[in-house]
C-alpha positions, -999 to 999 in steps of 0.1 A, spaced: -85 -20 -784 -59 4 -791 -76 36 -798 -101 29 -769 -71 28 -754 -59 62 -766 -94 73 -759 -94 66 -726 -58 79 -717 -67 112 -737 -102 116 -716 -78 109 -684 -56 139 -692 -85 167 -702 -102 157 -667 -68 161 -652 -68 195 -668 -99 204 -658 -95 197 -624 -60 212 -620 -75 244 -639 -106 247 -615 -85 237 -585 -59 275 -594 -87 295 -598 -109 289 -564 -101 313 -539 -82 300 -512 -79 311 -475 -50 339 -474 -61 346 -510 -60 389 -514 -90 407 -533 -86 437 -547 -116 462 -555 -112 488 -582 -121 521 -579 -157 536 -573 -172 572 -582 -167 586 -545 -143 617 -544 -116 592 -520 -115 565 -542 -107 587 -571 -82 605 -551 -64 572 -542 -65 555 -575 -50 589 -589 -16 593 -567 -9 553 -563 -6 545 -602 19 519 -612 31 504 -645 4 480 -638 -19 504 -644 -44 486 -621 -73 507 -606 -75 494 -570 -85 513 -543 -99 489 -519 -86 455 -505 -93 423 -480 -82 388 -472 -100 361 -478 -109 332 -457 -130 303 -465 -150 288 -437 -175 260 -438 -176 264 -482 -179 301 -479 -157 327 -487 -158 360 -462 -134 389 -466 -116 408 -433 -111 442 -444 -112 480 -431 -130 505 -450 -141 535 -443 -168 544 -420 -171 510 -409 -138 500 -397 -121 462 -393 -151 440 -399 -160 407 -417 -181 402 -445 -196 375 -469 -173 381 -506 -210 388 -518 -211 421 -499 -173 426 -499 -180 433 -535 -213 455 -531 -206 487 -539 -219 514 -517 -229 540 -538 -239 517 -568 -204 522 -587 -196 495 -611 -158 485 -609 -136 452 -610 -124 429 -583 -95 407 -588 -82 379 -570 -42 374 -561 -26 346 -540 10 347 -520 35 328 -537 50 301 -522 27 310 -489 28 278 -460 -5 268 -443 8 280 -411 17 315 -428 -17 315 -440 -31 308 -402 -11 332 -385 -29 359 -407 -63 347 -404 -60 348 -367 -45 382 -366 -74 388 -390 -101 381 -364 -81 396 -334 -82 428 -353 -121 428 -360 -136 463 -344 -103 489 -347 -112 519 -362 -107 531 -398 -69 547 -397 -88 584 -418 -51 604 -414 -32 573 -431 -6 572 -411 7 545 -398 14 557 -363 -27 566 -358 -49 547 -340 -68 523 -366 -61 508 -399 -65 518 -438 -71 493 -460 -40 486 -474 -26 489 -438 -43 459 -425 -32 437 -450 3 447 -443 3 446 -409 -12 407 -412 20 401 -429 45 422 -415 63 397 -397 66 378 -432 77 404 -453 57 401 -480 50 437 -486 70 468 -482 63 503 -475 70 532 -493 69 567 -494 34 583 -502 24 613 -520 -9 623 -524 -2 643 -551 -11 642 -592 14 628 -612 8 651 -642 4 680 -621 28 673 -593 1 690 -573 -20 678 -547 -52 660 -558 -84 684 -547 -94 650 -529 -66 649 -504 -69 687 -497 -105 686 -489 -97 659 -468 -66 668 -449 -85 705 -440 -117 686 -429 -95 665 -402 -72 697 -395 -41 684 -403 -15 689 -426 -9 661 -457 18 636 -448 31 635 -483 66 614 -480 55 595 -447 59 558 -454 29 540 -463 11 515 -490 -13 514 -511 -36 488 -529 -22 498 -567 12 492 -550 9 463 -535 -12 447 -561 22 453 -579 41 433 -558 62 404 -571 53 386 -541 19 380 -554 3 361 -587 -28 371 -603 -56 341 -596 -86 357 -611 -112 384 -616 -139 381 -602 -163 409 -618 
């Protein structure tokens, strides 16, 4: 009687781990996924002026929101602006890159935190991509829009960007070809954020990878 006993109790507490194991790692709403970088000339460019001790390789970002069992991503990339998308083709990759895509949740984040940024989420649905990434411009980057869902909270900062290379301390071919194509000089120093950078933040805990 006294080893079913054990038995039992011992079968109790690996469920109890299983479930609290599985329970950490599904995405939540207010979760943040992080895309690493593709083979396109901008991605490169970002991933290669935004490194941090991390040494992540994110270039892309989105907020997650689970509605009715599936999880869809608000995001703003490039040529396509703020729009919505099931995670599936979040994590599509345009021009058939391979790269990773991690999942990181807000610590200590409340439900109505959470809320807030979902609805500012949708609101936001249709502004333009923010090309000239600064933050004054009409639109949203990538990075951008998460911060602005969260401003109020401070969750993230903003920093000084350079779009230069850190070996080189010159500008990366990427942003010049950029910059010239829009007519406008590179606001190297303005404040801004990246996805490297804020993937860095200590407001944040790494949930899981997702490919």
């Amino acid at each position: 009687m006294k080893n079913t006993t054990l038995r039992i109790a011992a079968s109790i507490i690996v469920l109890f781990l299983v479930i609290s194991c599985s329970s950490s790692t599904t995405i939540k709403s207010g979760d943040i996924v992080f895309r690493g970088a593709t083979q396109s000339d901008l991605s490169e460019a970002i991933n290669e002026v935004t490194q941090t001790e991390k040494a992540t390789n994110y270039t892309h970002m989105g907020i997650c929101s689970v509605e009715d069992g599936s999880v869809f991503v608000y995001h703003s990339d490039l040529g396509k602006g703020v729009l919505k998308e099931p995670l599936e083709l979040f994590l599509k990759s345009d021009d058939s890159s391979t790269y990773t895509a991690d999942v990181y949740r807000i610590k200590n984040s409340t439900q109505t935190q959470i809320a807030t940024a979902i609805s500012k989420a949708k609101n936001l649905v249709g502004e333009p991509y923010n090309v000239t990434y600064i933050l004054e411009d009409k639109g949203y980057y990538c990075s951008e829009y998460i911060y602005e869902l969260f401003k109020e909270d401070n969750v993230f900062t903003l920093e000084p960007m350079t779009f230069k290379n850190a070996k080189t301390n010159t500008f990366h071919n990427g942003w010049v070809t950029h910059y010239k194509d829009l007519g406008i000089e590179i606001p190297e120093g303005k404040s801004g954020c990246n996805p490297n950078g804020m993937a860095a933040s200590e407001t944040l805990v790494f949930v899981r990878r997702l490919q």
